[in-house]
N, C-alpha and C positions, 0 to 999 in steps of 0.2 A: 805741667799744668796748662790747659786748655786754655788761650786766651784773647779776647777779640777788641777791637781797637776799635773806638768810634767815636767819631764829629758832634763834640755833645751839642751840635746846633741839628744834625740830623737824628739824634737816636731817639725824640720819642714819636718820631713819623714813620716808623717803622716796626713792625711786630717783633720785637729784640728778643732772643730765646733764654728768658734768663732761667740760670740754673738753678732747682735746686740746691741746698746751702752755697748759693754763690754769693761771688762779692763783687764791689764795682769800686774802681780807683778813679779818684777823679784828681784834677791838676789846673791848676790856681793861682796864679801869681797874687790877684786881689783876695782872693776868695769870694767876691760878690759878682761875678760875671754871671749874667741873666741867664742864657743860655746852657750853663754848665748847672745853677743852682738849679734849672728846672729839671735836668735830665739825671742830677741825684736825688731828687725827691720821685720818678718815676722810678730809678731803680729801690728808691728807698718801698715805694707801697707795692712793689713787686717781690720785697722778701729778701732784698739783696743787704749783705753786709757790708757798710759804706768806708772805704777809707779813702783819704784826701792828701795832695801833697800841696801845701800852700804856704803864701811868705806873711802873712796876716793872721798869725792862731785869735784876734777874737773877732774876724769874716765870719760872714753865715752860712760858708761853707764847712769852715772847721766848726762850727758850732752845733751845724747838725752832722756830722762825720762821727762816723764811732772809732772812728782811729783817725790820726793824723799822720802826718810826717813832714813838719814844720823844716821848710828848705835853707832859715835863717839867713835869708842874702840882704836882710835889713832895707830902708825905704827904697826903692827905685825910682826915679822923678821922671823921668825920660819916657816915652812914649812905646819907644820901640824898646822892647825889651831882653836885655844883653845879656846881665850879671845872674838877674832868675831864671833863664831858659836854662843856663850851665850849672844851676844849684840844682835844678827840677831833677837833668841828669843824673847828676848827683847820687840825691835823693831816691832815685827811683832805681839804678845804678845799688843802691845800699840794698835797697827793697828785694830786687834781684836774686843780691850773693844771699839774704838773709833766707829767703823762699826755700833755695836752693839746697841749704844745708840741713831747713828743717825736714823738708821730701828726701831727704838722701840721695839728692842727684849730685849735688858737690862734697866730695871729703871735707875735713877740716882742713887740710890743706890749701887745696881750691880753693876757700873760701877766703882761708890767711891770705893767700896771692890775691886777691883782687881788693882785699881790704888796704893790701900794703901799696897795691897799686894807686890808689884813690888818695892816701896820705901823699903820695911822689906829685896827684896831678896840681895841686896848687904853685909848686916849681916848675914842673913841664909849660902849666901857662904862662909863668912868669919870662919863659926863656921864648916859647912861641911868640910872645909880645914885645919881644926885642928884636923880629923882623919889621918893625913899622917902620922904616924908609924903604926898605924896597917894595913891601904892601901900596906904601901913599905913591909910588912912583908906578906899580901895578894899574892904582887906583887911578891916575891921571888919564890912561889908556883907554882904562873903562867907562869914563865916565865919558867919550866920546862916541859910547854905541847907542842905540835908542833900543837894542835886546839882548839877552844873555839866560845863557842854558849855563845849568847847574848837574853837575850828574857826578853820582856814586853807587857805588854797591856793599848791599849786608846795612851795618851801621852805620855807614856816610850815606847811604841814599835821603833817609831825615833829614841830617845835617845838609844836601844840596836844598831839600825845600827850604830850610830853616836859611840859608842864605839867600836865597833866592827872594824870602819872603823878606827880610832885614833892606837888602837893595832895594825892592819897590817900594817899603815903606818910606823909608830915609830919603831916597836919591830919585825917587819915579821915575827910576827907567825899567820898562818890562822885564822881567824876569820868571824862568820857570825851573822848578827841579824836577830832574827826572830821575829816573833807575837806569844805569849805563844798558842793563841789558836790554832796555825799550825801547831805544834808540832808532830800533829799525825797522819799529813797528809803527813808524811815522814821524817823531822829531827831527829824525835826520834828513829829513828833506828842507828842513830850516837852515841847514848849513852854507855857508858861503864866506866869502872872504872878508864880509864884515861883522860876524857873528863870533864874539868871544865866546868860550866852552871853559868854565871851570870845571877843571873835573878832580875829586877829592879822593886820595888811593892812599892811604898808609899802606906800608908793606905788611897786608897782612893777605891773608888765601884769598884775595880776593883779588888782588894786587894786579897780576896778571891778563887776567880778563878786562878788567879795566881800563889797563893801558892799549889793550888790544884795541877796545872801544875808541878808545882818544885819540889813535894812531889812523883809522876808519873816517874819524872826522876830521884828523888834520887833511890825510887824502883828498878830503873835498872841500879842500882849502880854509874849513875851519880853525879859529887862531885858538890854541888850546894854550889854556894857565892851569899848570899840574901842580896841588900842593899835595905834599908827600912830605917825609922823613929824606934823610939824608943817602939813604941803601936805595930806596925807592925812586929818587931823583936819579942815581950810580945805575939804576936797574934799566930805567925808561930812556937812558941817552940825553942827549943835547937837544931834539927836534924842537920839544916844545916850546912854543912860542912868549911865553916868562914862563916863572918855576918860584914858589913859595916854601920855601924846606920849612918843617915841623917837625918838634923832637920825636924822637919813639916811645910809645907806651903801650900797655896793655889794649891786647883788642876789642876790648868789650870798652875802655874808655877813652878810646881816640873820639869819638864826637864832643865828650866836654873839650879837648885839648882843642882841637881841631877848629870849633866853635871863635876862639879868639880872633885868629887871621883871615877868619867869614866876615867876623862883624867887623872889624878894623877896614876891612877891604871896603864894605858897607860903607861905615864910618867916611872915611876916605875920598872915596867917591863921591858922595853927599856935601862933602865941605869944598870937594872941588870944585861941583856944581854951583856951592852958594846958597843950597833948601837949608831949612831949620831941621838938624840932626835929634832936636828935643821936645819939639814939638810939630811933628809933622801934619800937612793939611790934613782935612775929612777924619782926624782920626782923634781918637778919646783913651786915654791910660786904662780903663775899667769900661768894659760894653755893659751896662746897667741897664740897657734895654735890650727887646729882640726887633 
């Protein structure tokens, strides 16, 4: 299925080619964010079939969505948003395997595996959150740089923005995510010996290349923190400069797992510093304007 991803603060500034019986997904924690509510009312008088993944079914996003897919991660009070980002997953994760089996690109089978996979991730995080002493002891480290690169590949490359974005919110220290294999098309001249590099590699086909990457930046004395599974850590050696083990899961939902020891790291750093982890400056739970 054809499908293209976009900034719903840039897409009605642009001639967006919408398709024929298309449809447009949108994603919501409030459901009333300005920005988003405007760019499903253009795709809505462009003929598009609107579905929404949001944690508010009576928001005026689910209200005008002709389908929902209500993430149930119940209130979040907090600014920077943790518990819904990995329901969104989730949710859109279910949307996915379901897509899939109706097009006939997944067996039933297929589809059983990642179903059963998704029932396991609520335990996988419960055990990835049973690294937070060595995270806040990570996190001591980090909160002593004033920048930090984020980098993965395939599925963790999101998930480096998605921390990346968590850290500058909570703890304002700069931070960016990249795609490891971008590296060399200019970030890597940011490296040096006081420049943390998270870099997010489950063992999965991606593994490899990744470390290759991280291995590149330690060379230029970059201090790399590799979170990885327990094989993945066995695979990459000793070099790296900390090391975060995460359990193994299906590879299509390593970013929900994954996601915990991002934001506790977050988390972490932020309390070491001493900023408000729940209400952070210049910033608002629901953007209701543009």
């Amino acid at each position: 299925l054809p499908v293209e991803i976009d900034i719903a603060s840039e897409l009605r500034y642009r001639d967006v080619p919408y398709a024929e019986n298309g449809g447009a997904l949108f994603v919501s924690q409030s459901g009333e964010t300005a920005d988003t509510l405007a760019a499903l009312r253009d795709a809505r008088a462009n003929g598009q079939m609107i579905a929404a993944v949001v944690n508010v079914p009576e928001s005026s996003i689910a209200r005008e969505a002709d389908v929902i897919f209500p993430m149930a991660a119940g209130p979040e009070i907090g600014v920077a948003s943790t518990k819904a980002f990995t329901c969104q997953l989730a949710a859109l994760a279910c949307v996915a395997a379901a897509a899939g089996r109706a097009r006939g690109v997944l067996s039933e089978a297929e589809e059983q595996d990642i179903v059963k996979a998704l029932l396991q991730t609520p335990r996988l995080v419960s055990e990835a959150l049973k690294q937070h002493d060595a995270i806040e002891n990570v996190a001591r480290e980090i909160a002593k740089s004033s920048d930090i690169l984020y980098v993965g590949r395939g599925v963790s490359f999101p998930l480096a923005m998605e921390g990346a974005l968590k850290l500058k919110e909570i703890s304002y220290i700069h931070a960016e995510g990249y795609a490891a294999g971008e590296l060399k098309h200019g970030p890597i001249a940011l490296i040096d010996e006081n420049m943390p590099i998270v870099v997010i590699a489950p063992s999965d086909r991606h593994f490899e290349k990744t470390v290759s990457n991280m291995q590149e930046m330690m060379a230029r004395e970059g201090k790399a923190l590799l979170i990885s599974d327990a094989d993945g850590l066995a695979r990459a050696g000793a070099d790296a400069w900390m090391r975060i083990e995460a359990p193994p899961t299906h590879p299509l939902l390593s970013p929900i797992v994954y996601a915990a020891p991002i934001q506790l790291l977050a988390y972490y750093t932020a309390t070491t510093k001493g900023t408000d982890v729940d209400q952070p400056r210049n910033l608002a739970k629901s953007v209701t304007v543009e």
